[in-house]
C-alpha positions in Angstrom: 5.3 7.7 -28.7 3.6 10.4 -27.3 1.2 9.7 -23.7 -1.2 11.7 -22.2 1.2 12.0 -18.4 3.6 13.7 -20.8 4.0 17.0 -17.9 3.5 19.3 -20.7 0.1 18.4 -21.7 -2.3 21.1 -20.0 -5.5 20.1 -22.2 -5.4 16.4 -21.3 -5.0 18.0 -17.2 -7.5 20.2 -17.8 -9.9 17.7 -19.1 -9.2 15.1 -16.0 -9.9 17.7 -13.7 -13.1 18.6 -15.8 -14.0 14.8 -15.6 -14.0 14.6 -18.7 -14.7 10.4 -19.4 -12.9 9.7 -22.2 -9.8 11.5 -21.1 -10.0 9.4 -17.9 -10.4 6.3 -20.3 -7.7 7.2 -22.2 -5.4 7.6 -19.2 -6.6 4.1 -18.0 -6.0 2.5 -21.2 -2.6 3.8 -21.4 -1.2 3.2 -17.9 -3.2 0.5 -16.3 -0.2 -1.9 -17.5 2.4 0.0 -16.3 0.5 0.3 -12.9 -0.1 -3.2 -13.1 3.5 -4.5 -13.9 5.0 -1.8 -11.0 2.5 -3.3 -8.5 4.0 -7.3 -9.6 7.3 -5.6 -8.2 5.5 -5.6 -4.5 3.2 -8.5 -4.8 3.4 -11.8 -6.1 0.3 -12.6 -7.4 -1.0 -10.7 -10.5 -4.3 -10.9 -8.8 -3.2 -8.9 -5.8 -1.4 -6.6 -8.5 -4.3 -5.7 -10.6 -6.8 -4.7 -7.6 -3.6 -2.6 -6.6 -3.9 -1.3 -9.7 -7.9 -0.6 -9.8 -7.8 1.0 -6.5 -5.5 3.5 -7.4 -8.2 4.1 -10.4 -10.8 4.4 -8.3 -9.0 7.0 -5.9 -7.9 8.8 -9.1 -11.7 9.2 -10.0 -12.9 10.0 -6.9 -10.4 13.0 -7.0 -9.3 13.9 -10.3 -10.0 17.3 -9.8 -7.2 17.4 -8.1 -5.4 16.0 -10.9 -1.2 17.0 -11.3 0.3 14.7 -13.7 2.4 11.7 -12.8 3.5 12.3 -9.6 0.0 12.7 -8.5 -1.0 9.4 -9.5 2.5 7.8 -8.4 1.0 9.0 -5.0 -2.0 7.6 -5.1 -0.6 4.2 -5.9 1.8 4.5 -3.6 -0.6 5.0 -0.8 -3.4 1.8 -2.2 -0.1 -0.5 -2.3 0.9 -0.2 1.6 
């Protein structure tokens, strides 16, 4: 199953940094869970998880175009779960 964080996919980078909306929907749509379920790794309650998670959204709007791929985002969760 292909993804848009594949490292290879240029347009879909392009298109975040752009801000393009439905690019940054579609990245939402297909990560939020995995965001979500890494978070339940740190946190105990799936509350606490999932505003883990929608911080590191919000950062990732308010900066996507500086956009990189995974490790960019793995960064800015990183830095909302401390």
């Amino acid at each position: 199953m292909r993804t848009p964080m594949q490292a290879d996919d240029q347009a879909l980078i392009e298109k975040l940094r752009a801000r393009d909306k439905a690019a940054f929907a579609t990245l939402v749509r297909e990560l939020h869970g995995s965001l979500v379920r890494v978070a339940m790794m740190f946190v105990k309650s799936r509350a606490t998880a999932e505003e883990i998670a929608q911080d590191t959204w919000g950062s990732a709007h308010a900066s996507l175009d500086q956009f990189e791929g995974p490790s960019w985002l793995q960064m800015l969760f990183a830095s909302e779960a401390r």
